[in-house]
C-alpha positions as CSV (number, residue, x, y, z in Angstrom):
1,X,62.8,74.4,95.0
2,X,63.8,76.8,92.6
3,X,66.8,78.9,93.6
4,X,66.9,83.0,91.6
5,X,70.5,83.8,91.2
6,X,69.4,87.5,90.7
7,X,68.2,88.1,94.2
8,X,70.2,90.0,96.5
9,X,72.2,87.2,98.7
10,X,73.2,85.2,96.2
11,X,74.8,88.2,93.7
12,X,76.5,89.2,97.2
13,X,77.6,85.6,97.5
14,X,78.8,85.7,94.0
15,X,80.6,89.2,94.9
16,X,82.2,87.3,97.9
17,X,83.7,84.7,95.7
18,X,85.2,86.3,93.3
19,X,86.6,89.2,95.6
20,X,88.1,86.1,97.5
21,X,89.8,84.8,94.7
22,X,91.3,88.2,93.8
23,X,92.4,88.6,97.1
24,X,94.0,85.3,97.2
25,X,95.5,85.9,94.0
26,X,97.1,89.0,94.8
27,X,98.5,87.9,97.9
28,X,100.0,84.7,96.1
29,X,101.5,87.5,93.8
30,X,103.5,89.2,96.6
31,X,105.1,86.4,98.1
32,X,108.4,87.4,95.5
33,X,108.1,90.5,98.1
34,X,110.1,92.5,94.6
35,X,106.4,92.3,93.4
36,X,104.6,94.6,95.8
37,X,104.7,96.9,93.4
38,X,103.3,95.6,90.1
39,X,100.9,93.9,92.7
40,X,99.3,97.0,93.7
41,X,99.3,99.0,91.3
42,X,97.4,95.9,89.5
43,X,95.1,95.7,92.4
44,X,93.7,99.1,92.3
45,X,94.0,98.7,88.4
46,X,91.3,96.3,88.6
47,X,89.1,97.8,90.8
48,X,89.0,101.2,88.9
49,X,87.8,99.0,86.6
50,X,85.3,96.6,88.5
51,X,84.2,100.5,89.7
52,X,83.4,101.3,85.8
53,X,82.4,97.8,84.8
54,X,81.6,95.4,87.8
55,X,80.8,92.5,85.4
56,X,84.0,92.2,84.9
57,X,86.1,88.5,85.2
58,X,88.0,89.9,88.5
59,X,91.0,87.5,88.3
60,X,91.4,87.1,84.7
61,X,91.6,91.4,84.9
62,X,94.3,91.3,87.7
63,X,96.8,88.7,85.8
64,X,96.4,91.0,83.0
65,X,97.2,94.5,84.3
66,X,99.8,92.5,86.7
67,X,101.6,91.8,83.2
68,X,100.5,95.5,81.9
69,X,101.6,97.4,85.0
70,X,105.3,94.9,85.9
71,X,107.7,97.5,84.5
72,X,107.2,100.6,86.2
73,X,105.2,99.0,89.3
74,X,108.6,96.7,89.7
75,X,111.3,100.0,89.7
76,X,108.3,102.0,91.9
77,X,108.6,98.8,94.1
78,X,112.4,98.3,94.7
79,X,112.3,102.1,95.1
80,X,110.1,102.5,98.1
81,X,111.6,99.0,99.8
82,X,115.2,100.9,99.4
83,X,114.0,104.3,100.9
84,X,111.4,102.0,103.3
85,X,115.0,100.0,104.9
86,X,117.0,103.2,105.2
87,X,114.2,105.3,107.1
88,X,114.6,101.6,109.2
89,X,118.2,101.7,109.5
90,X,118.3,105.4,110.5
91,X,115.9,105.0,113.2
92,X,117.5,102.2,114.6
93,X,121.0,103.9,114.4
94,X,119.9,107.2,115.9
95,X,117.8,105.2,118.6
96,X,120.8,103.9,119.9
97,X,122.1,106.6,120.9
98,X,121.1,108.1,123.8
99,X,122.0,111.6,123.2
100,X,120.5,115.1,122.5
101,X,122.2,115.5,119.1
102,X,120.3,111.9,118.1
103,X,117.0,113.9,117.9
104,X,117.0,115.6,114.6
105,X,118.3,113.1,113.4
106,X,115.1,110.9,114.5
107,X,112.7,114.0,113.6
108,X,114.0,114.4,110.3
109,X,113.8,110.8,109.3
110,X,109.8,110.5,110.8
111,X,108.9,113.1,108.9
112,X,110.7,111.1,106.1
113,X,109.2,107.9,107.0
114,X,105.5,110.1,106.7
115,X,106.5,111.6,103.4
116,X,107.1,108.1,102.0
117,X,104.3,106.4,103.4
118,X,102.1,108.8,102.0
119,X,103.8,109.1,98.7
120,X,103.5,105.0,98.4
121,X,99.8,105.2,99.4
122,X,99.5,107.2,95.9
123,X,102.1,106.3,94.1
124,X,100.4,102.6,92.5
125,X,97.0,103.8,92.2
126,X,97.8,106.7,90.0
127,X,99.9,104.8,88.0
128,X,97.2,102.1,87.4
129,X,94.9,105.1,86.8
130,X,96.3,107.5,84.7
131,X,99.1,107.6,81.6
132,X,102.4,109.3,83.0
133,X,105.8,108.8,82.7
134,X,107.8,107.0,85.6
135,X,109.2,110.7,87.0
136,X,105.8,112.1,86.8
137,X,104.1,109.6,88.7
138,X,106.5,110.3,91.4
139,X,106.3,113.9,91.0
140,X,102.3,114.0,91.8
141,X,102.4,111.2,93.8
142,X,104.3,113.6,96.4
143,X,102.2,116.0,96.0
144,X,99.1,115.2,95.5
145,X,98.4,113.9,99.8
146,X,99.3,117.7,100.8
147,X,97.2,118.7,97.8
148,X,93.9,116.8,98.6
149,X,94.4,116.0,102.2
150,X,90.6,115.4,103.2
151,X,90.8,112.4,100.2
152,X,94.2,111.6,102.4
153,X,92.2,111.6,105.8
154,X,89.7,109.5,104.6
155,X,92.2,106.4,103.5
156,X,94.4,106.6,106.6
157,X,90.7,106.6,108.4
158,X,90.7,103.0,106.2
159,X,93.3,101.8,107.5
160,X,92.8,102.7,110.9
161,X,89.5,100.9,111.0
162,X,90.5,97.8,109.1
163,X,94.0,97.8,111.5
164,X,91.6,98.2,114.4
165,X,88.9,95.6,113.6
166,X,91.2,92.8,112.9
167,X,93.3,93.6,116.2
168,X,90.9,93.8,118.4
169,X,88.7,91.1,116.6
170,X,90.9,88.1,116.6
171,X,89.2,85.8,114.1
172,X,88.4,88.5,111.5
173,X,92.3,88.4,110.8
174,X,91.8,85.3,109.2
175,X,89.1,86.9,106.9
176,X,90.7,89.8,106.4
177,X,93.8,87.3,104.9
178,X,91.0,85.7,102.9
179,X,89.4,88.4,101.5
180,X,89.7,91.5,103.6
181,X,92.6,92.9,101.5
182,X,90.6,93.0,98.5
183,X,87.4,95.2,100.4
184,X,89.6,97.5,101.6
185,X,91.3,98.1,97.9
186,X,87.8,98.6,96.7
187,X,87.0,100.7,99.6
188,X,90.0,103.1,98.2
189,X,89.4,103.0,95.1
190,X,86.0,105.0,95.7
191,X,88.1,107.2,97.8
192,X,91.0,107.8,95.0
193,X,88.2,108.1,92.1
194,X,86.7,110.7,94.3
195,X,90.0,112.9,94.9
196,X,91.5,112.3,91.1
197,X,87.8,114.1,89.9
198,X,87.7,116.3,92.6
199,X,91.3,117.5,92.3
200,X,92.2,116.8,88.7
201,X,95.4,117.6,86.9
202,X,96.5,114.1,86.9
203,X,97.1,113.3,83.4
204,X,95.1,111.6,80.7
205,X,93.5,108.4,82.0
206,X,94.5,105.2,80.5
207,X,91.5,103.6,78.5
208,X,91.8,99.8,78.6
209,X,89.5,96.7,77.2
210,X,87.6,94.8,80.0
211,X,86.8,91.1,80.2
212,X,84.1,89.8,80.4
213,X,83.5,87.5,83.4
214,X,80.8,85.7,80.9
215,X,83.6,85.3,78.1
């Protein structure tokens, strides 16, 4: 029996593999936790560019824009786990106390803790996408969720349905652990492609070499 590598299952089972190895890849790169950063912004990295070029070596990619995308990934990082524990501690403080004058306190910071969210959801994918300084990247990364909120809606509607699935599934938790995380960041990346034409004024984006996943 002759099998035909080109027909449709087995290029989906091909897909499967290698998006499971990215994803395990990438998860075996946050375990530093200080790493989130360059770890994301390295993940979206490489599926702009599986997006451009899907014959591209998906793991070989990630280590390299991992390395390429460390510096200002690792400060973005330790930045939003600083802001991240102190929207934490606040909450927790003001909680405590049972009292009227606790509530702006507790407004202030959720609208905080939404602000930062939002800004973190942006904040790695433009700066795997385009060429800006550190200060820049922050800069439109805080704006640009107000600016093109229907892209916005449409990852928070993401997350909602991946968050959703795997709790109410149990056993797809596993696969989202095994390769879920890497779907969803390609599932994104169409999303941010689509705002970043649609809305533009990003900066120039960076032009990197692929390789090959037949080099």
């Amino acid at each position: 029996m002759k099998f035909n590598t080109n027909a449709p299952f087995w290029r989906f089972m091909d897909t499967l593999v290698h998006f499971t190895a990215l994803n395990l890849l990438y998860l075996l790169t946050l375990i530093p936790v200080i790493t989130i950063g360059p770890a994301r912004a390295a993940l979206y990295s490489t599926m702009f560019a599986y997006d451009e070029n899907d014959d591209i070596s998906l793991t070989r990619e990630y280590l390299r824009r991992f390395k390429r995308e460390f510096k200002h990934g690792l400060i973005s990082g330790i930045i939003i786990m600083v802001l991240v524990a102190a929207i934490i501690f606040g909450l927790a403080f003001w909680s405590a106390w049972n009292t009227n004058a606790s509530y702006i306190p507790l407004i202030v910071l959720i609208i905080a803790a939404v602000i930062v969210v939002l800004t973190a959801e942006y904040l790695f994918p433009m700066q795997a996408r385009f060429e800006n300084s550190l200060g820049t990247q922050w800069k439109l990364a805080a704006m640009f969720p107000w600016r093109a909120f229907p892209c916005t809606l449409a990852l928070l509607g993401i997350d909602v349905v991946l968050l959703a699935v795997a709790y109410f599934i149990p056993f797809i938790r596993v696969l989202v652990l095994i390769f879920g995380v890497a779907w969803g960041a390609y599932a994104k990346s169409l999303v941010f492609l689509w705002g970043f034409k649609r809305y533009g004024g990003m900066g120039p984006v960076e032009q990197p070499t692929y390789i090959n996943a037949h080099d």
